[in-house]
Structures are given as structure tokens and as C-alpha cells.
N, C-alpha and C positions, 0 to 999 in steps of 0.2 A: 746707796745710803739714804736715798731721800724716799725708796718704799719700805724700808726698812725705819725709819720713823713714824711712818704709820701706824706702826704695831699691829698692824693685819695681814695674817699669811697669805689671804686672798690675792691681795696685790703684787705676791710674787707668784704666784700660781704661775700664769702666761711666761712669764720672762724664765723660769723654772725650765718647765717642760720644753720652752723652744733653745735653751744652755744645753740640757742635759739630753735631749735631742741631737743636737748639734757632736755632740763627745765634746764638749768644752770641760776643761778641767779647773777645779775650785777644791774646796777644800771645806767637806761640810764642816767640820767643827770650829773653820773661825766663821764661816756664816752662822751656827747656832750664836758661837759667844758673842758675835755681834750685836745680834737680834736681844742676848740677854741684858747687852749691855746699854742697851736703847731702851730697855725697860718692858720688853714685850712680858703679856701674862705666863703664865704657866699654861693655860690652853692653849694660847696662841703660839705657842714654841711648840707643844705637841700637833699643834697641825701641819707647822711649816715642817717637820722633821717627816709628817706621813707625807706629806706632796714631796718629798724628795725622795723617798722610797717607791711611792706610785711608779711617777717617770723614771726611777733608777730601773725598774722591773723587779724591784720586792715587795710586788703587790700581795701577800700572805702575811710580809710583819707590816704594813700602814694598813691593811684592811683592821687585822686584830688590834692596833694600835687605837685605831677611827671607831670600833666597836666598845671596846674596852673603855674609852674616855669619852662617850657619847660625844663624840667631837663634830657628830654631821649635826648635832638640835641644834636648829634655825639658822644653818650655813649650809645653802643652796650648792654655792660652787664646791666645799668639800664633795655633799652628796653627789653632785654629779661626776665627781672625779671617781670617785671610792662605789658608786653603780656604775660608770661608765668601764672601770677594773673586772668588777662583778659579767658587766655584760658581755665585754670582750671573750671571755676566759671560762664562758659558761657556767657561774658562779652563782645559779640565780635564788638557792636560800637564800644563801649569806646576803644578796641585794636586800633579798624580802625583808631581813630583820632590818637594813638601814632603810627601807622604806618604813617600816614601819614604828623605828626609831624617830625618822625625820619627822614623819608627821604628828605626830605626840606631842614635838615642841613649837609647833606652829599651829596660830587662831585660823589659818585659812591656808589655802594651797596659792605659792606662787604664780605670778602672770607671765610664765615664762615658758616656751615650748621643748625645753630640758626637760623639765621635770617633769611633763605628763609622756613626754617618751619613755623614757626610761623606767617609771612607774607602774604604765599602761604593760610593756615588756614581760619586765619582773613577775607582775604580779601574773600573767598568763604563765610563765616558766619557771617561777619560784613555786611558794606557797598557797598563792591566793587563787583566783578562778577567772574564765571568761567573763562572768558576770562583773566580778571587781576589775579587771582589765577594760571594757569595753566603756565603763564608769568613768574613767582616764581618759580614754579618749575623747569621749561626749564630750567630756565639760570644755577639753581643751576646740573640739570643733568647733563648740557653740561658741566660743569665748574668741575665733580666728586666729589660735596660736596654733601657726602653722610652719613649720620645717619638716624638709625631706626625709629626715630620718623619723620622725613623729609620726607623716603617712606610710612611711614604709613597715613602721610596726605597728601600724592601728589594723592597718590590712589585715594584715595574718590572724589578728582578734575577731575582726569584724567576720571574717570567712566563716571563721570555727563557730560564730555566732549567729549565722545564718542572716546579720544584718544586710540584708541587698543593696539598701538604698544609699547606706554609709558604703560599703564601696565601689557603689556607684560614683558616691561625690568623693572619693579618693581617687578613686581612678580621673575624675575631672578634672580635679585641683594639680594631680602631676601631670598631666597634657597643658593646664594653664599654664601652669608655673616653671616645673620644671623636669620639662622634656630633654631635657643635657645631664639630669643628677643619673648619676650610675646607680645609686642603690635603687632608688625610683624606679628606674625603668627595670631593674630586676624585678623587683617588685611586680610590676606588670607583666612579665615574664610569666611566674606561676597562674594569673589568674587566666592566660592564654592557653598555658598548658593543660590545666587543671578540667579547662573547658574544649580538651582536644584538640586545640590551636597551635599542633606542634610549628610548623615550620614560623611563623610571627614568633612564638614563645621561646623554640629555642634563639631565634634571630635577636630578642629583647636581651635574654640568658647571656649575653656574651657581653652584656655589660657589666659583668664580674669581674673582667680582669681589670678595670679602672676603681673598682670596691677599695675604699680602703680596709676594711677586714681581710681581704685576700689572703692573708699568711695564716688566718687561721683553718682554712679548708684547702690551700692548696700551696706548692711549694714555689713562694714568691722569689727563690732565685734564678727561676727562669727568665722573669719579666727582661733583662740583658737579653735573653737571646732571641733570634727571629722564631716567631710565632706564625705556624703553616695557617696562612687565609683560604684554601683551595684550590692553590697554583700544583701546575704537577708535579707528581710526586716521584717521574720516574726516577732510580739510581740513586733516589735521595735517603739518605738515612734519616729516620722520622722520628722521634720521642711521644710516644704515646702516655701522657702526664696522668698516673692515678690520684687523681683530687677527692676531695670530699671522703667520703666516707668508704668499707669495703665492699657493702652495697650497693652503692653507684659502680665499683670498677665491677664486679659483676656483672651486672646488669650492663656496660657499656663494650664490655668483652667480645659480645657478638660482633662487633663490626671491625673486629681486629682482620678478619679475614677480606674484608672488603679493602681497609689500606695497603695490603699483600697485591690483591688484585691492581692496585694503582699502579704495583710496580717500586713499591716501598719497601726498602731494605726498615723494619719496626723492629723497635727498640721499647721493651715498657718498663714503669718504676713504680713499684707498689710497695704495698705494706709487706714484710716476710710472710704473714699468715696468708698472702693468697697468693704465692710465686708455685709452691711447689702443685696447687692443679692448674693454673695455668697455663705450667709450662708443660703439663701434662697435654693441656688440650690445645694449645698452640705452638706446637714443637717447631714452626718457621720462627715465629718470632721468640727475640734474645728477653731476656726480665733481667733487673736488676733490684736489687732492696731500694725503700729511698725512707725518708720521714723530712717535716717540715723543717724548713730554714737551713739543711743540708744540702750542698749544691748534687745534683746527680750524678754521681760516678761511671759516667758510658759518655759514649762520644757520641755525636748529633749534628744533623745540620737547622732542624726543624724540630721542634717539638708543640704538639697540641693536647688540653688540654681533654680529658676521654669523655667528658660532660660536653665537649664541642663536637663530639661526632656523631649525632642527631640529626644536627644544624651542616653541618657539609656534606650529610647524607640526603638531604632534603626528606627527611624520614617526615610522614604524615600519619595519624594514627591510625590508617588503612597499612601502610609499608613496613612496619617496623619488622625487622627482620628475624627468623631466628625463632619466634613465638612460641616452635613446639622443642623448644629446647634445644640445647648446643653445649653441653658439658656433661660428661663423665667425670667418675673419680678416677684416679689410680690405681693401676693392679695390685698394687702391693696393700693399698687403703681398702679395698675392698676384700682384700683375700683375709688383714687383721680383722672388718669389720661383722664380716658376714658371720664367722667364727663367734665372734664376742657378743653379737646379740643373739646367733643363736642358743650360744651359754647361759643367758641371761632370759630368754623366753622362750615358751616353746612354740613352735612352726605354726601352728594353729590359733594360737593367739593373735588376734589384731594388733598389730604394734602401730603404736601410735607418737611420734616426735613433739614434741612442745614445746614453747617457751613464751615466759609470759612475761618478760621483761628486760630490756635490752641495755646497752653500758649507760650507768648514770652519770657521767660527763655527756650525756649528748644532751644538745639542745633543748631538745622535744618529749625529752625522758618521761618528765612525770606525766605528757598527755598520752602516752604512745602504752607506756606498759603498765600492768595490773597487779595490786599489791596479792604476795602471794598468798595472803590468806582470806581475800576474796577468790578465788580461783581452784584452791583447796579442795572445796567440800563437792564440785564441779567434777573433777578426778577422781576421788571416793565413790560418787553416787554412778559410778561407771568400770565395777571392779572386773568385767568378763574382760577388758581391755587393759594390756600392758603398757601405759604410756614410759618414754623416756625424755632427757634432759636435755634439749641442744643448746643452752646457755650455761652462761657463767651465773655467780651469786645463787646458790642453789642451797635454801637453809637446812635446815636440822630436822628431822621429823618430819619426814614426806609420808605422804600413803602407801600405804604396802604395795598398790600399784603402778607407782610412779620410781622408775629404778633412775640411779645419780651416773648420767656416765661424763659428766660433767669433766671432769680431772685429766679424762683419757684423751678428748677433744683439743686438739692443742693447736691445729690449723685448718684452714679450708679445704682441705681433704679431706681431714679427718670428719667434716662436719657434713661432707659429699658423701661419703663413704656410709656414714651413717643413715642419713637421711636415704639415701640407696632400698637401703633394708627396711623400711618404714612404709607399710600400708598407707598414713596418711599423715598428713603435717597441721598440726595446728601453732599458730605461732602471731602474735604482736610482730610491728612493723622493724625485723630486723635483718643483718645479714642473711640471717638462715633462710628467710621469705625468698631473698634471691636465689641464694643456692637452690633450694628447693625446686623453683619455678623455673632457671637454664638446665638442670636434672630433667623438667618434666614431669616432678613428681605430684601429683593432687594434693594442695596445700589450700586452708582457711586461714587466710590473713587477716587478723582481728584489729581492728581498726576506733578510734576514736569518730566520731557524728561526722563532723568534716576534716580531714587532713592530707597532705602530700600530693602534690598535683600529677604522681604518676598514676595514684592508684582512680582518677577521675574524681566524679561528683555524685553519680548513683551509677544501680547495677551491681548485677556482682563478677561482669566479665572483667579483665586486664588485657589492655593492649599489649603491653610486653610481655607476657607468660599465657597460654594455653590453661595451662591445669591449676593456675592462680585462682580462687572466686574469693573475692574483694567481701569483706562480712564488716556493715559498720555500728557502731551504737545509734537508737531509734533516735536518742534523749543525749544532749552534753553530759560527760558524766560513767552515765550508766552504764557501767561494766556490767552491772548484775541483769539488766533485762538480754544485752547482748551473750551473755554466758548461760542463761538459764535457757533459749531457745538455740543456741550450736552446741552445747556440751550437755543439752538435753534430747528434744524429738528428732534436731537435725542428725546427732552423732549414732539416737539409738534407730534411727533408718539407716545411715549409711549401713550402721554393724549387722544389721538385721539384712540388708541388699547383701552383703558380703556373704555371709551364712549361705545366703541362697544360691549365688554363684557358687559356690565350693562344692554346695548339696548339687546341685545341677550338673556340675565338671563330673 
């Protein structure tokens, strides 16, 4: 009763989230009549009513609520709740506009190291750019507002921005500071890996499982169960945990055969779109469906996480196992596919796989893929070539040479199977890059200036893949200079080398 005299939602914020955390039960509507009866405003009731949908987990009606009533101008802790929703949840428009809400009603940006994190964030994976991102961070460096989470997102700015020295002094401030914060030391994780420091990088990497984000890339109801440190493995039933994304368990697939050789009765849980070639290619080991916050349906004595078996492989970026590919489609996937694009091109034809942008809930979306009407006229200006579709969201009005098989692709077979029959693969940083590259098949992975600590830092070779070559933007940005030199002189020598092989055979 006595923060409820306040009349400011603020001061229930904390005691909020740690009740409704807790499952303590109350009863919002005599808290609202409370609060109305104390004489709270009419904003002040619509704030306390979004902080209680926030922490309830109806963060879609308080985001729209917080939007709707511009309820973040000049209430720092709203903003950080209703971005902090945003952030978790991959929501980084919707941040962008309360960013740019927030700051509209404010003479100056607060002295607080919330807000330039979660701004600096946003504004790299929302709407805004490296340049308005790394702007966030400066002022808050120069200013010594300093929390772990705040370096661990300046970082990723600072990389893509080719600032050295910023994280140089990131990377100093968490060895000062704080050498114990989990997200930190992930952090220091990519910038090891990035720089082919696999065994350090994965060794940092494994401070994930203390993250509190965990449940959003991997299934946090394992944490109860023993977790394989690289004790043996004979007779032991092992849970090999598909985290992150279906690109990662691709990619981490190859050392399935190595926990077999320990003497591991494996067990794996993925996404349904990548059981049925999996179990094509690893017919020892069992699969089961899973998705997050679902306990795993198989039995186990052990389960590890598939992004850990790097790290207990001692894989060095000389070792990495597997390089010239290690997956087939299915006979039945290929016998539908080979059929279906021959129907759709003929034999002579260069066929060519594409995709130029990958699912917009991810992360890194707007830096990773290319709007499709930059990329368009790229496809056009190259009609002796039948390119095809290996993505979703594929609009209306393609070029005569670009065929939709879009619809037909319904799983990672299907998307093996196809990529099979494909001369060559050009594609942005998604599943298909994987598949492609465990196939074997010659793929150009079009890539933003700096990104993703697999695909390195220059060059255009890939540790994990043979027939990978890594193609980045010269410029932050610039799709159009990276696409005017690979789906120009690079593509019309490859097609013109092809011609000549064929004439030569």
C-alpha cells in the first residue's frame, strides 16, 4: 500500500516481476482498483497494467499498449522493460520505434548503462545502422557507463564496424571487470573464434549454459539433467541437444559419428525439418522431434549440447572434420527432385539455387539478407541461366528466369535433394549455406563486411566446408557493389568455364 501511494508504476515494477516470477497469486483487478483508488493518473494505471502483462508473458498486448499510449516519453525504466521484451524476443522494429519514441521526449539521453545497451542493440538489428549503433556506444564508453551486457552488445557493433581499438578496450574492460559474467565471456568466445581460435573460443563458448537468454536458442529443460563434460562415453546413452538454429545442427552433424566411435548408444532432438535426412545419413543414431521449453521425449543418461562438440573434439581450424562433405539426400528426395527440375529446365541449362534472404525472426536478419529488389535486376541481367528458389517468402513477379519452387521445399531433404541438382548455389547466410556445403556442392555465401565468426575474417576459403567460398561486402552496407562483381564478371566466367568444360567433354 505504501508504493501504491506513490502513484508511480515504477515503484512496482521490481516487486512486480519478482510476485509474478515467483507464480504468487493476486488479483489484478483489485490491484488496478486499488491504484485507482489512491488517485493514480490515467497514464500511470496504463503503465502499471503493461508491467503486469510484460512479466505475465503478454508482451504483444503491453508492447502495443506502451506504443499506443506513448507511455515510454521520459520513463526510462518502462523503456527498458518494453526494449528489454523487444530484445529477448527478437522484436527489434517494434524496439526501434520505442527507441525512437523515447528519445523525442527527452532534452538529453540518460546516465544510465540500460539505455545505451539496449539502444546501441536495437538500433544495429532494428531499423537504424552500424553507424547510429556504434554512436550508443561511444558516448556511453566515453561517459564509463559501463555493464556487461552493454560490452557484450557494443562488441558485435564494434566488429561489424571494423572499430579495432573499441574492441580492443572491450575486450579489456571484461578481463578487468568481469571475467565471471557469462554473457562476457561469450562474448570473447566469437572474437577467438572469429580469429580461428577454435579450441580458447569454443572453451569461452560454453559459457552459454549460465546465459540467462538460454531458453531462447536452446532447450533450458535439460539444465536438471547431467550434462556430458568428456567423461566416457562407453554404454552410455547420450542426448546430442540440437540448439540454436538448423544451421548450426547441420553443421555440427559431422561429429555425430565420432560420439558413436566413443562407444555412445546417441540419441538426437531437432527441429522436424532436419530428422528426416538425418536419419537418412546417420542411420546408427535414434532422432526425436523436440522444440524449446518442451522436455525431450527419449530417454538419456547424458545429454550435450551439438554447439559443444567442437569443444570436446579439441577441433582446431586445421582439424575440423568432414570438410569435403558428409551428407546425401534421400532416395526417395532425389528421385522426386531430379524429375522436377528436370521438368522445369532443361539438362543444358546452368541451374543455379538462390536465396537471398533468410526467416525474419532471426537475429541478424536485416544484416545477413538482401531486399529482393536489389538483387532482382542481378538475376535478369543473366537470362542463359535458370536460377531456382531455396527459400521461403518469395514475392510476386520474379524474372522469367528465376522459377518458385518454393512451396514444394517443405524440409531438409527436400532442400538436399534440390541443391543436389544445382550447378552452383548462391545464397546469403542461411540453412541452405549448410546444407549445400555437407552436400559438397560449390556455393557463394554472400555475406555482410564482417559477420559470423565461422565464416572468419578474410579470404574466401571456409574451415568447415571445401566448396564454401565466403564473398563479403568491400563497404558496411553495400549489397550493390558485392552483387555487381559475383552475379556479374565472377558468375559470367564461372558460366563461360562451364561452356568449355561441356565443349571439351
Amino acid at each position: 500500500m505504501a508504493l501504491l501511494s506513490a502513484k508511480r508504476a515504477s515503484l512496482l515494477r521490481e516487486p512486480l516481476e519478482q510476485a509474478i516470477g515467483r507464480g504468487d497469486r493476486f488479483s489484478r483487478q483489485a490491484l488496478f482498483q486499488r491504484a485507482e483508488r489512491a488517485g493514480w493518473t490515467r497514464i500511470e494505471l496504463a503503465k502499471l497494467v503493461a508491467y503486469v502483462e510484460f512479466f505475465s508473458g503478454e508482451g504483444a498486448a503491453a508492447y502495443q499498449r506502451v506504443l499506443d499510449g506513448r507511455l515510454v516519453a521520459g520513463d526510462l525504466d518502462l523503456f527498458v522493460t518494453a526494449c528489454t521484451h523487444c530484445y529477448r524476443y527478437d522484436r527489434f522494429q517494434e524496439g526501434y520505434a520505442l527507441l525512437k519514441l523515447f528519445e523525442a521526449s527527452c532534452a538529453g539521453f540518460p546516465d544510465d548503462p540500460r539505455f545505451y545497451s539496449l539502444a546501441g542493440y536495437i538500433a544495429l538489428a532494428g531499423n537504424g545502422s552500424v553507424t547510429e549503433a556504434v554512436a550508443y556506444f561511444d558516448r556511453a564508453l566515453d561517459r564509463n557507463l559501463i555493464s556487461p551486457m552493454l560490452l557484450v552488445n557494443a562488441y558485435t557493433a564494434y566488429v561489424e564496424a571494423g572499430r579495432h581499438e573499441r574492441v580492443a578496450q572491450i575486450k579489456q574492460l571484461i578481463h578487468d571487470r568481469y571475467d565471471d559474467d557469462a554473457e562476457a565471456q561469450y562474448a570473447l568466445a566469437f572474437d577467438e573464434l572469429s580469429r580461428d581460435y577454435y579450441p580458447e573460443g569454443f572453451r569461452l563458448a560454453e559459457a552459454r549454459y549460465r546465459m540467462p537468454e538460454l531458453s531462447c536458442s536452446m532447450n533450458d529443460t535439460l539444465l536438471s539433467k547431467p550434462r556430458w563434460q568428456g567423461e566416457p562415453l562407453g554404454g552410455k546413452r547420450l542426448l546430442a541437444h540440437g540448439e540454436q538454429g538448423l544451421g548450426d545442427v547441420v553443421m555440427m552433424a559431422r561429429y555425430l559419428p565420432h560420439l558413436l566411435e566413443l562407444g555412445a548408444d546417441v540419441v538426437v532432438d531437432c527441429r522436424p525439418e532436419a530428422l528426416a535426412l538425418l536419419r537418412h545419413n546417420f542411420p546408427r543414431c535414434d532422432f526425436v522431434e523436440s522444440a524449446l521449453g518442451v522436455p525431450v521425449k527419449a530417454s538419456f543418461e547424458l545429454w550435450v549440447g551439438m554447439m559443444s562438440l567442437p569443444f570436446h573434439f579439441d577441433t582446431t581450424a586445421d582439424s575440423v572434420p568432414a570438410v569435403a562433405g558428409y551428407l546425401v539426400p534421400p532416395p526417395d528426395s532425389v528421385a522426386y527432385w531430379r524429375k522436377r527440375i528436370a521438368d522445369l529446365a532443361a539438362s543444358d541449362s546452368p541451374r543455379i539455387g538462390i536465396a537471398w534472404s533468410g526467416s525474419p525472426g532471426h537475429r541478424w536478419d536485416k544484416r545477413r539478407s538482401i531486399p529482393f529488389d536489389v538483387i532482382a535486376p542481378y538475376i535478369r541481367a543473366c537470362p542463359q541461366a535458370r536460377f531456382f528458389t531455396l527459400q521461403t517468402g518469395v514475392p510476386a513477379n520474379l524474372p522469367s528466369n528465376l522459377i518458385d519452387i518454393s512451396s514444394e521445399i517443405v524440409t531438409l531433404a527436400d532442400t538436399a535433394a534440390a541443391v543436389a541438382e544445382m550447378d552452383l548455389v548462391i545464397s546469403v547466410d542461411t540453412s541452405v549455406v549448410h546444407v549445400a556445403g555437407a552436400l559438397g556442392k560449390l556455393t557463394w555465401v554472400l555475406l555482410p563486411h564482417r559477420y559470423e565468426w565461422r565464416w572468419g575474417l578474410t579470404g574466401e576459403t571456409c574451415n568447415w566446408y571445401d566448396s564454401i567460398r565466403v564473398l563479403r561486402q568491400s563497404t558496411i552496407g553495400d549489397w550493390g557493389g558485392l552483387l555487381s562483381e559475383i552475379l556479374g564478371p565472377r558468375l559470367r566466367q564461372y558460366l563461360g568455364d562451364r561452356v568449355r568444360l561441356q565443349t571439351s567433354a
